[in-house]
PAMAR-56088 format. One record per residue (C-alpha): residue number from 1; residue in one letter; x, y, z. Coordinates in pm, 1 decimal, decimal comma. Layout:
<padrens>
+-----+------+----------+----------+----------+
: pos : code :     east :    north :       up :
+-----+------+----------+----------+----------+
: NUM :    a :        X :        Y :        Z :
...
+-----+------+----------+----------+----------+
</padrens>
This chain:
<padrens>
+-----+------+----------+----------+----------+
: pos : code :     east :    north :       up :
+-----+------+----------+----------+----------+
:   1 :    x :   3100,7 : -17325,7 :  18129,3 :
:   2 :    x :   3048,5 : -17523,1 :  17818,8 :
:   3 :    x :   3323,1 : -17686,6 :  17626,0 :
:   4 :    x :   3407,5 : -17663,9 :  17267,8 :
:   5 :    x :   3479,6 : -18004,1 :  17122,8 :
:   6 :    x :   3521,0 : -17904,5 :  16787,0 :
:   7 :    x :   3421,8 : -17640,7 :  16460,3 :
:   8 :    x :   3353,6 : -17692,9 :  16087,3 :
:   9 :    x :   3425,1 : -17414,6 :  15873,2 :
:  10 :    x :   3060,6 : -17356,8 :  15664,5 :
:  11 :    x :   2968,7 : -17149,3 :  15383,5 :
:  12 :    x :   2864,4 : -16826,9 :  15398,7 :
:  13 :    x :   3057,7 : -16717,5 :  15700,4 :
:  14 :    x :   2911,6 : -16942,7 :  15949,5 :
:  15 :    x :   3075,0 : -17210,3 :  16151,4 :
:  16 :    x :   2977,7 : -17529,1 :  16331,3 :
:  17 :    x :   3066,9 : -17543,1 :  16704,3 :
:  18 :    x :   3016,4 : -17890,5 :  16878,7 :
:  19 :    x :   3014,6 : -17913,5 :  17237,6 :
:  20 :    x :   3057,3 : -18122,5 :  17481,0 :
:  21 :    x :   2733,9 : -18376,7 :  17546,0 :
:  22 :    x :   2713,0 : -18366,2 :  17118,9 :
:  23 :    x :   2537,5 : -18033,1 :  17149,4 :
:  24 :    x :   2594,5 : -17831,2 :  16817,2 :
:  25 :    x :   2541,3 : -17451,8 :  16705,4 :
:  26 :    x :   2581,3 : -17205,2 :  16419,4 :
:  27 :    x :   2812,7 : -16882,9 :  16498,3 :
:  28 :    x :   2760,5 : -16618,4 :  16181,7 :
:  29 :    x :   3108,3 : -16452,0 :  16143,3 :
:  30 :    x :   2954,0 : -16179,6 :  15926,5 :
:  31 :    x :   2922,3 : -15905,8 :  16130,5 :
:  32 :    x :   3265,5 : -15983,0 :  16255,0 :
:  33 :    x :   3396,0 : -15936,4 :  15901,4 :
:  34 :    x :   3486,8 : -15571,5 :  15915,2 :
:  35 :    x :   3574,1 : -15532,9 :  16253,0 :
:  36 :    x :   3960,3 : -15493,1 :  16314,9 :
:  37 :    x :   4168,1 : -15847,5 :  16362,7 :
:  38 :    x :   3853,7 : -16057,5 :  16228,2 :
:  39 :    x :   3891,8 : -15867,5 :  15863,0 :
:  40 :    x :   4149,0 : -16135,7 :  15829,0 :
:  41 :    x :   3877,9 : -16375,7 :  15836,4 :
:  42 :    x :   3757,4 : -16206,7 :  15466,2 :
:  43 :    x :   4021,1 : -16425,1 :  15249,6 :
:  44 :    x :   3856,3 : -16797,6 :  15269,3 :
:  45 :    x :   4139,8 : -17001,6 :  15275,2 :
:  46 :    x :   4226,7 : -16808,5 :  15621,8 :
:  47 :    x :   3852,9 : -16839,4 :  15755,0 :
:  48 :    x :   3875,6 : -17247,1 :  15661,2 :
:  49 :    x :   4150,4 : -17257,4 :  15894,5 :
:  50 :    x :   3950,3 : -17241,6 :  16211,8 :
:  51 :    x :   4055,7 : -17510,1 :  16498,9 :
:  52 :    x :   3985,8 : -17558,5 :  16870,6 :
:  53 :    x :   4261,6 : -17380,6 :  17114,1 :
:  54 :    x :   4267,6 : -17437,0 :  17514,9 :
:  55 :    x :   3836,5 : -17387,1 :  17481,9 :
:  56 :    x :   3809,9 : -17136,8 :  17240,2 :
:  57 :    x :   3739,6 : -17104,4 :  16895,9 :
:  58 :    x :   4085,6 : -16954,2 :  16710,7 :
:  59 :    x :   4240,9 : -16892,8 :  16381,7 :
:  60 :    x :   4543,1 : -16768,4 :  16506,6 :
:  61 :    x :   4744,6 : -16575,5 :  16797,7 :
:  62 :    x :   4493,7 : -16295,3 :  16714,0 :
:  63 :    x :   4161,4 : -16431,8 :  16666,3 :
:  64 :    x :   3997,6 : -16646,9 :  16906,5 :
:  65 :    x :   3643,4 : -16634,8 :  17078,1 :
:  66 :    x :   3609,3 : -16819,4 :  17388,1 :
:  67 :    x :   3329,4 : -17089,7 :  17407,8 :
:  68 :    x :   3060,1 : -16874,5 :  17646,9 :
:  69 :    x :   3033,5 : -16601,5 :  17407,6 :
:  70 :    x :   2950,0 : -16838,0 :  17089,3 :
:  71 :    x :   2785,5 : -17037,8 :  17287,1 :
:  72 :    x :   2545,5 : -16712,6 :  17379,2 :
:  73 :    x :   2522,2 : -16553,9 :  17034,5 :
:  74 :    x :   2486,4 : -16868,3 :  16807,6 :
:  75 :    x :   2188,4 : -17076,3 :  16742,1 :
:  76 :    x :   2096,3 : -17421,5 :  16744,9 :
:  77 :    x :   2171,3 : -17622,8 :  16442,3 :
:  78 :    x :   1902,8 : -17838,3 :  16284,2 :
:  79 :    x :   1988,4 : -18111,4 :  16062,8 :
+-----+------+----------+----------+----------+
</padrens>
């Protein structure tokens, strides 16, 4: 199981997930952004907000992903 270390909020509905080992991906949020508790993510202030919880990836008691599943459907970032 991989380990989130930390996330970035990024433009355009993306974030930056760094793992443990310095590993880092992108997660698009986009196709999240209509889809029932995530249409909170819409306002930006509230998407900016995103933090690390217990593994996962959360903006509040309702949103969360855990760290296999972005770790599955992101991609590598390239600086």
């Amino acid at each position: 199981m991989k380990k989130i270390v930390n996330v970035y909020p990024l433009d355009n509905y993306e974030i930056l997930v760094e793992f443990e080992g310095g590993e880092k991906r992108i997660k698009d949020m986009k196709p999240y952004l209509n889809k029932g508790v995530f249409s909170k993510l819409n306002d930006k202030e509230f998407f900016k907000s995103v933090k690390v919880v217990f593994d996962s990836v959360s903006w509040n008691d309702e949103i969360d992903m855990c760290a296999d599943s972005i770790y599955e459907s992101s991609t590598e970032y390239k600086q």
